[in-house]
ZAKEPA-219640 format. One record per residue (C-alpha): residue number from 1; residue in one letter; x, y, z. Coordinates in Angstrom, 3 decimals. Each point is the difference from the previous one (the first is absolute). Layout:
N
+-----+------+----------+----------+----------+
| seq | type |     east |    north |       up |
+-----+------+----------+----------+----------+
| NUM |    A |        X |        Y |        Z |
...
+-----+------+----------+----------+----------+
//
This chain:
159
+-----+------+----------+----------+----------+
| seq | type |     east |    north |       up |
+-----+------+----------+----------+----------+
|   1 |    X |    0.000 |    0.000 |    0.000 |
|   2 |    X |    2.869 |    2.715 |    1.187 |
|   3 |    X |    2.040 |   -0.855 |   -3.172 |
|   4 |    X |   -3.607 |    0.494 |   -2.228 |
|   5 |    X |   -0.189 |    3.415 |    1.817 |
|   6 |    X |    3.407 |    1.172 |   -0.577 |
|   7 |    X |   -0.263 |   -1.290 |   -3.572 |
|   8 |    X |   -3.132 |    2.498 |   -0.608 |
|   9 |    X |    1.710 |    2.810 |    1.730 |
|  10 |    X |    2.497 |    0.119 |   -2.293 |
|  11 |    X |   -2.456 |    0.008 |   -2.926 |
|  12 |    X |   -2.239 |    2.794 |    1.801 |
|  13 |    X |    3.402 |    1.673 |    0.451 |
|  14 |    X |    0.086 |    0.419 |   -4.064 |
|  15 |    X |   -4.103 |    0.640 |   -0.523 |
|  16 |    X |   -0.860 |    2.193 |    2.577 |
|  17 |    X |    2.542 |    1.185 |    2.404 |
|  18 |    X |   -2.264 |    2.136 |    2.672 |
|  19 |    X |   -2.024 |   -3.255 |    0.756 |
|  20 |    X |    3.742 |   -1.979 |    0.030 |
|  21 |    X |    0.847 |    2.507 |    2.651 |
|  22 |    X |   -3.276 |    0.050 |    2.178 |
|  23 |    X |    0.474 |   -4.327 |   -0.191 |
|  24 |    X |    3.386 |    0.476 |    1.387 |
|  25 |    X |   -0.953 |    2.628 |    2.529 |
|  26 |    X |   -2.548 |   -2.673 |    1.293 |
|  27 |    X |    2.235 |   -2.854 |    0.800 |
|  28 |    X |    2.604 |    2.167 |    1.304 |
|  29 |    X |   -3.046 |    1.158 |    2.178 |
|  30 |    X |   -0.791 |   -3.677 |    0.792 |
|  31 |    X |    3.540 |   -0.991 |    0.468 |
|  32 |    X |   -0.376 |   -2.554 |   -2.701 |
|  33 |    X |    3.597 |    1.240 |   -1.109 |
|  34 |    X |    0.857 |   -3.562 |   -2.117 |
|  35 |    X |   -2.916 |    0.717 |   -2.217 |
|  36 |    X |    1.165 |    3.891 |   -0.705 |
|  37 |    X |    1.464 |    0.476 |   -3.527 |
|  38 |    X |    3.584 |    1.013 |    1.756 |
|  39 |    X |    1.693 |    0.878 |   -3.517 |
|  40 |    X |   -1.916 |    2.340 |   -1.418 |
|  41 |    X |   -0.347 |    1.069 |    3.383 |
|  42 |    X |    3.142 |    1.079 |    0.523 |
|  43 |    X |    0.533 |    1.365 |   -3.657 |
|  44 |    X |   -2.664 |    2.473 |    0.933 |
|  45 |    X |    1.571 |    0.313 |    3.664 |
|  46 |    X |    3.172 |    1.367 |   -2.336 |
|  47 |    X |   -2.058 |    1.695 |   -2.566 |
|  48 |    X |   -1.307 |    2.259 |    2.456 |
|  49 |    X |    3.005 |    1.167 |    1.580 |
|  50 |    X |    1.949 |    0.630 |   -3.718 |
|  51 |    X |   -2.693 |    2.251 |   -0.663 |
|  52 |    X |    1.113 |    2.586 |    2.191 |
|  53 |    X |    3.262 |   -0.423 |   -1.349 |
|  54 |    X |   -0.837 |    0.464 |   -3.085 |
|  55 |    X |   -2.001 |    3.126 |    0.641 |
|  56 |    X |    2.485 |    1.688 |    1.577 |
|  57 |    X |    2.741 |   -1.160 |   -2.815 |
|  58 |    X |   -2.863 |    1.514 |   -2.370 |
|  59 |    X |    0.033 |    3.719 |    2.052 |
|  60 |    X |    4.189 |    0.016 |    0.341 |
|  61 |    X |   -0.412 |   -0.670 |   -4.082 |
|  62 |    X |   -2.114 |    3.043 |   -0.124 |
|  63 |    X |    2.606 |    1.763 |    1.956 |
|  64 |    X |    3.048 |   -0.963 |   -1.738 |
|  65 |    X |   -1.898 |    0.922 |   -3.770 |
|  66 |    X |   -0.772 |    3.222 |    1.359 |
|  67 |    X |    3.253 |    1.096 |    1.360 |
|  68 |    X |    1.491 |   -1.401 |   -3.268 |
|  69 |    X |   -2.215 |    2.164 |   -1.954 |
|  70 |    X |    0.660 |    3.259 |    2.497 |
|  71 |    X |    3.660 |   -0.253 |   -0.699 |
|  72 |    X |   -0.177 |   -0.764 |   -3.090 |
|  73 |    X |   -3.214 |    1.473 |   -2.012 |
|  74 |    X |   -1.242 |    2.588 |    2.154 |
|  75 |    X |   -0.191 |    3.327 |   -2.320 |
|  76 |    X |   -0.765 |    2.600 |    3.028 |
|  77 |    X |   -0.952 |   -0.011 |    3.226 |
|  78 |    X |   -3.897 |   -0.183 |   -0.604 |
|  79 |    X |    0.452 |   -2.827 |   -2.026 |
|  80 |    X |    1.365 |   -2.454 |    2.468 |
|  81 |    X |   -2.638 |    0.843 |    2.379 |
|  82 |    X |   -2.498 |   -3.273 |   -0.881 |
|  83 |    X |    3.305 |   -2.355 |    0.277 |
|  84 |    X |    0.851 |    1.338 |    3.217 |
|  85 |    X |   -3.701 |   -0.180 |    1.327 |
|  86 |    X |    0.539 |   -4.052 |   -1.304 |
|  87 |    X |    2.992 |   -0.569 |    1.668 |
|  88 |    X |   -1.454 |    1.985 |    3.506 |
|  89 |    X |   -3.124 |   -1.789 |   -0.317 |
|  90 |    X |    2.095 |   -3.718 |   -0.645 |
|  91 |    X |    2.058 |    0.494 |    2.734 |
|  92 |    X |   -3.468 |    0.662 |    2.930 |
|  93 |    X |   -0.917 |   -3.083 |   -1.567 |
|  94 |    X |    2.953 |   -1.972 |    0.327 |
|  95 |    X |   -0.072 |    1.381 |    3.922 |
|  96 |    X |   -3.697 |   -0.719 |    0.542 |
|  97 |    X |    0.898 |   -3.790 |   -1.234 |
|  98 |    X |    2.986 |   -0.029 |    2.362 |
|  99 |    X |   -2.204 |    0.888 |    3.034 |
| 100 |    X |   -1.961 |   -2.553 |   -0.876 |
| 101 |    X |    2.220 |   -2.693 |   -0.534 |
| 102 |    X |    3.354 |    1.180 |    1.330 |
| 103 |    X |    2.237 |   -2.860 |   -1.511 |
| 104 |    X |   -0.374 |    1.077 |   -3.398 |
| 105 |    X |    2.234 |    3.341 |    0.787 |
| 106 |    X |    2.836 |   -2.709 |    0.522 |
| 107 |    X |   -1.145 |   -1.854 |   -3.394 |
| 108 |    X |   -0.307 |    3.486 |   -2.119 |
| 109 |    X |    3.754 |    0.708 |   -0.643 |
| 110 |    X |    1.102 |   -3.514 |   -1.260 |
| 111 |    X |   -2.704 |    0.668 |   -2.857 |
| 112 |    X |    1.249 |    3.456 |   -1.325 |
| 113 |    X |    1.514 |   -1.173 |   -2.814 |
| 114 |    X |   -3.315 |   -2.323 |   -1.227 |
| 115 |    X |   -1.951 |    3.452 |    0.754 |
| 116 |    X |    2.571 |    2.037 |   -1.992 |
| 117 |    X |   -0.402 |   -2.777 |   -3.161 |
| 118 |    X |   -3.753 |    0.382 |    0.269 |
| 119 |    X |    0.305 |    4.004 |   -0.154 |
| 120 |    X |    2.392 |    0.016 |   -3.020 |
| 121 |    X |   -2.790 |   -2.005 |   -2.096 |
| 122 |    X |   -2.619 |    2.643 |    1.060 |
| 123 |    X |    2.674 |    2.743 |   -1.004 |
| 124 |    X |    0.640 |   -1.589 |   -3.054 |
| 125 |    X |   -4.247 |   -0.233 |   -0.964 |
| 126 |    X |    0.084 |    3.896 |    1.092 |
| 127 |    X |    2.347 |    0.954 |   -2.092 |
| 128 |    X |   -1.606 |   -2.067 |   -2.535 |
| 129 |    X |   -3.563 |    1.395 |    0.758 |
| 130 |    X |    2.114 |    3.716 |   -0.587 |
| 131 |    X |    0.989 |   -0.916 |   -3.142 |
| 132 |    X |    3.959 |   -0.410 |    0.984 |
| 133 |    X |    1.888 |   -3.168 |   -0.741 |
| 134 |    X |    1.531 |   -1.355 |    2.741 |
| 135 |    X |    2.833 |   -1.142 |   -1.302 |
| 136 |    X |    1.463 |    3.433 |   -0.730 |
| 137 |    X |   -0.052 |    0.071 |    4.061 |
| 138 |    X |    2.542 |   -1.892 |    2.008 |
| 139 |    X |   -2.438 |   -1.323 |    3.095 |
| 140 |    X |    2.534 |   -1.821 |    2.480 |
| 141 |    X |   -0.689 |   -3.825 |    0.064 |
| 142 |    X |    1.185 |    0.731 |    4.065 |
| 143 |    X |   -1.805 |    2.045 |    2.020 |
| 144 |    X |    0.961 |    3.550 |    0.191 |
| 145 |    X |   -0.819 |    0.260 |    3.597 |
| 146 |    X |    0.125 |   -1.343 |    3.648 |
| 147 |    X |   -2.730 |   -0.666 |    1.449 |
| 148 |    X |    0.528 |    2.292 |    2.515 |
| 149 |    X |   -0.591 |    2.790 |   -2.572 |
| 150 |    X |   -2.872 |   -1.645 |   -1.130 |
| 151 |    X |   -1.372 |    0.406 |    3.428 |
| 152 |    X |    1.673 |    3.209 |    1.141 |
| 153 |    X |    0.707 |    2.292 |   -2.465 |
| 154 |    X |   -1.937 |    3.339 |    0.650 |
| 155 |    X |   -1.798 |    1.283 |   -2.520 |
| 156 |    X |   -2.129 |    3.190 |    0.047 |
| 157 |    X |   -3.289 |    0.797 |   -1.568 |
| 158 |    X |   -0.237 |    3.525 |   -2.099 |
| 159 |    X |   -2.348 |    2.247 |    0.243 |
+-----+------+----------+----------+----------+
//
């Protein structure tokens, strides 16, 4: 009977994954723990926690684009000013996600360089979208910056 029940929780696991979970949340309720469908389980278990690590990857890849583009693109001071709004607003994020979950701020700097590879292929569709050819630019295939300037550096809103 348990092995029928695990077999079908795998299956439900595919079709219709709230109802897999509610299953699960039942025996684990019961503490019928040899029937719960431990794999997926704990693939979700992990699933959950990469998600905040990817978000906050996602903000420092806003960041680094941004800063990239400041030094790089900026024509005058107004024109900067939506960047540096980006990389202010990325960077309350990024703290509001280490309140929350305060091991991720020890996570965050081994993944600067996977952020700064995600933020040179959105630099590289900008320049596209602005009718420049990235290739006549010379984007670093290494990050530009720590990630203590990526966290730090001031920047000031004009009026």
């Amino acid at each position: 009977m348990g092995i029928k029940i695990q077999e079908n929780l795998k299956e439900l696991y595919e079709k219709d994954f709230v109802e897999w979970v509610d299953k699960n949340i039942e025996l684990l309720k019961n503490k019928e723990y040899s029937l719960v469908d431990w794999e997926n389980l704990l693939e979700e278990i992990q699933d959950m926690g990469n998600r905040h690590l990817e978000a906050v990857i996602s903000y420092l890849a806003i960041i680094l684009e941004h800063m990239y583009k400041l030094d790089n693109f900026k024509k005058d001071e107004k024109a900067g000013r939506g960047w540096i709004k980006s990389i202010l607003n990325s960077r309350d994020r990024i703290n509001v996600l280490f309140k929350r979950y305060p091991s991720l701020k020890s996570k965050l700097p081994n993944h600067l360089q996977e952020a700064w590879e995600d933020a040179t292929l959105n630099t590289v569709v900008w320049l596209r979208d602005n009718d420049l050819n990235p290739d006549n630019f010379n984007i670093p295939k290494e990050c530009p910056y720590t990630y203590e300037e990526a966290m730090n550096k001031p920047f000031k809103l004009f009026d």
